[in-house]
Each structure stands twice: as C-alpha cells, then as structure tokens.
N, C-alpha and C positions, 0 to 999 in steps of 0.2 A: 630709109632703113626699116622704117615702123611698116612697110605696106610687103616688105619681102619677107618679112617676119611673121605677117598673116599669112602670107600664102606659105613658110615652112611651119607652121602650125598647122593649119589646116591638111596639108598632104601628111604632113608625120602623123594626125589625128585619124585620118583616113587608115593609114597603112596600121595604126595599132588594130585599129575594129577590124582591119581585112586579116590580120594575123590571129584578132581573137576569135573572129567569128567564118572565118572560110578556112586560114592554112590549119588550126589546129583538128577543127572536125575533119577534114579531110586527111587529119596525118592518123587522128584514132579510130572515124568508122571509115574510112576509106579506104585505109594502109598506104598512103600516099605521104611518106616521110618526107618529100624532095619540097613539097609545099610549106612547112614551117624555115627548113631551111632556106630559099629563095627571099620568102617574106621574112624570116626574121634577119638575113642579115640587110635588107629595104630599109624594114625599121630601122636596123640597130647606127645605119649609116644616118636617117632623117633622123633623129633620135639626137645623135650625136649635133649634127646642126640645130637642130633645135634651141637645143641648151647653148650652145655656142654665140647664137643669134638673140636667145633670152635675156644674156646678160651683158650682151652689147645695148639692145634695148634699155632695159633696168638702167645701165648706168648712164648712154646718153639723155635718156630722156629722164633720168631721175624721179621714176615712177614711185607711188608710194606703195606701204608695205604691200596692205588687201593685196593692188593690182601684181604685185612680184609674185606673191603668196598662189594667186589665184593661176599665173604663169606656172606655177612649179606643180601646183593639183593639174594643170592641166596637160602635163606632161606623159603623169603615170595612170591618170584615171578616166576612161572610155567615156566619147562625147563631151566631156567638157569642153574642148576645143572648139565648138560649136560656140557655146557659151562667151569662150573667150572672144573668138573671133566678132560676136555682136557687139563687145565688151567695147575691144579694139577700134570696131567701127566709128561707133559713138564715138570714142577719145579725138580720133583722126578728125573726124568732121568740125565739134568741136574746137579745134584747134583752129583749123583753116574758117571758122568767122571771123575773127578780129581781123584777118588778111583783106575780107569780103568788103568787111563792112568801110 
C-alpha cells in the first residue's frame, strides 16, 4: 500500500506543477483556456486519490503526526512531494531491515 501511495504522490505532485507551471500560462498569455481545464480536472481526479490513499496510509501504518502533517503540506504545496517521496523512501527501507537481517 505504502509504495502505490508514492507513486499517487508523485504523479499528483507532477500534475500540480504541470497545472501551475504550463496549463495556467498557457491559458493567460497564450489564450489557450482548454489547458487549465484538461489539467485541472487530472489533478483534481489525482488529488482526489491522493487524499484517499493518505489516509489509508496514516491509519494502516499508524504514522505519527510530523509524517501525516508532512502528507497533508504535501498535498497543497509545489514540490514538497519530492520531499516526501525521499521521506517515504527512507521509511520503506527501513522497515524492510529487520526482514533482512
């Protein structure tokens, strides 16, 4: 669950920066409105899973606050998903020693 959860962060993370930074200039100096629409409803469907998928995370793995905290900035605020996803990394790996060892 934890590793489908990186990849719907990451592409929702993707798609906000391609909504902030290509569909909106395109819809004001380009006059190309059909770009915010397309992409925003992208986002607003990954968006949707996102959150969906956050708080299946949050509760099976019983993450503490920071990392929920840090889940929920990293929803509404550009590149932090980045952030997160190295975040995640680390968690995931960590986990899988004591399996190793």
């Amino acid at each position: 669950m934890l590793r489908i959860f990186r990849i719907i962060s990451m592409v929702e993370g993707v798609s906000f920066l391609l909504l902030l930074f290509a569909a909106m200039p395109a819809k004001y100096y380009l006059g190309v409105p059909e770009a915010v629409t397309v992409m925003g409803w992208a986002h607003g469907i990954l968006f949707m899973l996102y959150i969906g998928s956050a708080m299946n995370v949050v509760q099976r793995y019983k993450l503490p606050d920071t990392t929920t905290t840090l889940i929920m900035i990293s929803s509404v605020t550009p590149f932090v998903c980045f952030y997160l996803e190295k975040k995640l990394r680390e968690a995931s790996i960590m986990q899988l020693l004591p399996k190793i060892r």
